[in-house]
C-alpha positions as CSV (number, residue, x, y, z in Angstrom):
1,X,0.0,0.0,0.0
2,X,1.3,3.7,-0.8
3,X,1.8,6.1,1.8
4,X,-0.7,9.3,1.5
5,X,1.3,12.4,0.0
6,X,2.0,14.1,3.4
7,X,3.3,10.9,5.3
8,X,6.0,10.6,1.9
9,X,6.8,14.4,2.6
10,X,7.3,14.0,6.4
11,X,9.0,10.3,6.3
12,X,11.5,12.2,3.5
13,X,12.4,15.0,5.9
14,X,12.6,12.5,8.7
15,X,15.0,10.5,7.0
16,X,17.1,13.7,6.5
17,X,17.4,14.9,9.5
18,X,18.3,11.2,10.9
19,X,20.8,11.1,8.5
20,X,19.5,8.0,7.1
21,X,20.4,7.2,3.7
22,X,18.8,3.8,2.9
23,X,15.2,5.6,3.9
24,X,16.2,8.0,1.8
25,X,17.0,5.6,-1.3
26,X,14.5,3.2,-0.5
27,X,11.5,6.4,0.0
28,X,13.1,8.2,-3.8
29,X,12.9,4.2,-5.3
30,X,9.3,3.5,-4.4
31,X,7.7,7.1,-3.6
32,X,9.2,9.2,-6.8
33,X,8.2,9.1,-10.5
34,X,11.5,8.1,-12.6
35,X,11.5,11.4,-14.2
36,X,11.0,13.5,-10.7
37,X,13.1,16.8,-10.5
38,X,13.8,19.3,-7.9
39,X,14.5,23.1,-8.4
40,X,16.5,25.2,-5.8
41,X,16.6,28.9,-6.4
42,X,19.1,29.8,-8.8
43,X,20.9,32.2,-6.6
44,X,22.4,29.2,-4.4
45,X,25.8,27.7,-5.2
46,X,24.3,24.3,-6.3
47,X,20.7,26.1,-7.4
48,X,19.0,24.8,-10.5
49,X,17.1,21.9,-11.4
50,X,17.7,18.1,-11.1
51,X,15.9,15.5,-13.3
52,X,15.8,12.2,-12.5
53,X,14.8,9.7,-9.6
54,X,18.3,8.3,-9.9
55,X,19.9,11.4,-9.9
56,X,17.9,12.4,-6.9
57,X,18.6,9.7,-5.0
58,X,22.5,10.1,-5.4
59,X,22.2,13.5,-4.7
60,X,20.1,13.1,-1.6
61,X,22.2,10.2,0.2
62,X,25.4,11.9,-1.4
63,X,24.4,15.2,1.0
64,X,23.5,13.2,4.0
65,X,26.5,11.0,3.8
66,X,28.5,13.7,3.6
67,X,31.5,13.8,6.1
68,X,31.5,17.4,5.9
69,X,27.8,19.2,6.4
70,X,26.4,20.4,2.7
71,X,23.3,22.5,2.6
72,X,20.9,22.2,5.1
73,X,21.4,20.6,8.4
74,X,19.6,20.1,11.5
75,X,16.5,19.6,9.9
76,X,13.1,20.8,11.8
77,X,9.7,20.8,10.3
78,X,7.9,23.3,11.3
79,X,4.5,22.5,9.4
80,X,3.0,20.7,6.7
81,X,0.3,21.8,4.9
82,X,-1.6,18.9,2.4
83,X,-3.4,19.9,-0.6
84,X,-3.5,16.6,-1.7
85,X,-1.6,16.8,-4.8
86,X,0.7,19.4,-3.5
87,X,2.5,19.5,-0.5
88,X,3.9,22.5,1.0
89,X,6.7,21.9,4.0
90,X,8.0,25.1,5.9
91,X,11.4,24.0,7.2
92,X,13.8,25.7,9.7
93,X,18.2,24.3,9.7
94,X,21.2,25.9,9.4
95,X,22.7,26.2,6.0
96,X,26.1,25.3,5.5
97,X,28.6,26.6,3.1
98,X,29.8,23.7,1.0
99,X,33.0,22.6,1.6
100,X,33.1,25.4,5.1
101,X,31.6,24.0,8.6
102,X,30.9,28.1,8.2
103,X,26.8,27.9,8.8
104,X,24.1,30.5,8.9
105,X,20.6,29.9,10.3
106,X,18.0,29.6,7.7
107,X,14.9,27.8,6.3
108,X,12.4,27.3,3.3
109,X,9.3,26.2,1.9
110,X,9.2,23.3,0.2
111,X,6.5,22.7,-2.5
112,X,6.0,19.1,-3.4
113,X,3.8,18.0,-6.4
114,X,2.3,14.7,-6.9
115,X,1.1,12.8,-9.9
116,X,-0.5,9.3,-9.5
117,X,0.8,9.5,-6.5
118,X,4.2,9.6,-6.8
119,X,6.6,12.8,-6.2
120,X,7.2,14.4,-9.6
121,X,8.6,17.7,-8.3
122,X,9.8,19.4,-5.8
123,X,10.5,22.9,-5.7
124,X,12.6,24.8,-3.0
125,X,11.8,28.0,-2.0
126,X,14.7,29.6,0.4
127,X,14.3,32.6,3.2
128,X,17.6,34.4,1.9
129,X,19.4,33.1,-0.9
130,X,21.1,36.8,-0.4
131,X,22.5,35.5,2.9
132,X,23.3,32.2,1.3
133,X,25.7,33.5,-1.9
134,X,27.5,36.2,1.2
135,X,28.1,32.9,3.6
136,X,30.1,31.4,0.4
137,X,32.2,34.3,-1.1
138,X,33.0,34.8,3.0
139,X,33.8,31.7,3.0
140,X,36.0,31.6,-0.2
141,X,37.8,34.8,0.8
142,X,38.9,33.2,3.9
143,X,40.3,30.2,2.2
144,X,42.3,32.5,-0.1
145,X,43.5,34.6,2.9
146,X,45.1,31.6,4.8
């Protein structure tokens, strides 16, 4: 039996914050059209859009796997909203510069769309992508200087 829109959004961003990368593959293989895509604003270093369940799931496990933190981390929902075939998500977690432990506290609203009942986008809507793109070049310009 397939899980009800909301409970895919919610076991997703539980399976994130846990860190836990076979949910993660296991919830993108049997929860997430093969075409699926995400878009991140365009304004982040790794914004843009990702086709692909495969893809996804790569990117997904690749980012909690991680050794060193990339993106988001410590994860909260704050709510969830289901429309059914949309689901929006307001998150709060702290956004980290990738390849810096440099972080900045931030959060976004997720809009999730469903087809059949599968996941066929998602698309990421950040507080300050301003914030974001000044954590980086800070970031950078302290590499350079050491």
């Amino acid at each position: 039996m397939s899980k009800e829109p909301a409970q895919v959004v919610r076991a997703f961003y539980d399976a994130v914050a846990a860190r836990d990368s076979n949910g993660l593959s296991e919830i993108v293989k049997n929860s997430f059209h093969a075409d699926a895509s995400i878009s991140w604003p365009e304004g982040l270093p790794y914004g843009g859009r990702v086709e692909g369940a495969s893809r996804l799931s790569r990117l997904f496990v690749g980012m909690v796997s991680s050794p060193v933190p990339v993106g988001p981390s410590g994860l909260e929902v704050v709510s969830i909203v289901d429309g059914g075939t949309q689901v929006a998500a307001q998150l709060e977690f702290s956004w980290h510069a990738p390849g810096s432990s440099d972080s900045i506290p931030s959060g976004a609203l997720e809009l999730w769309t469903f087809d059949g009942g599968k996941v066929s986008e998602i698309r990421a809507y950040y507080w300050d992508t301003a914030a974001c793109r000044d954590l980086v070049k800070d970031t950078q310009a302290a590499s350079a200087d050491a």
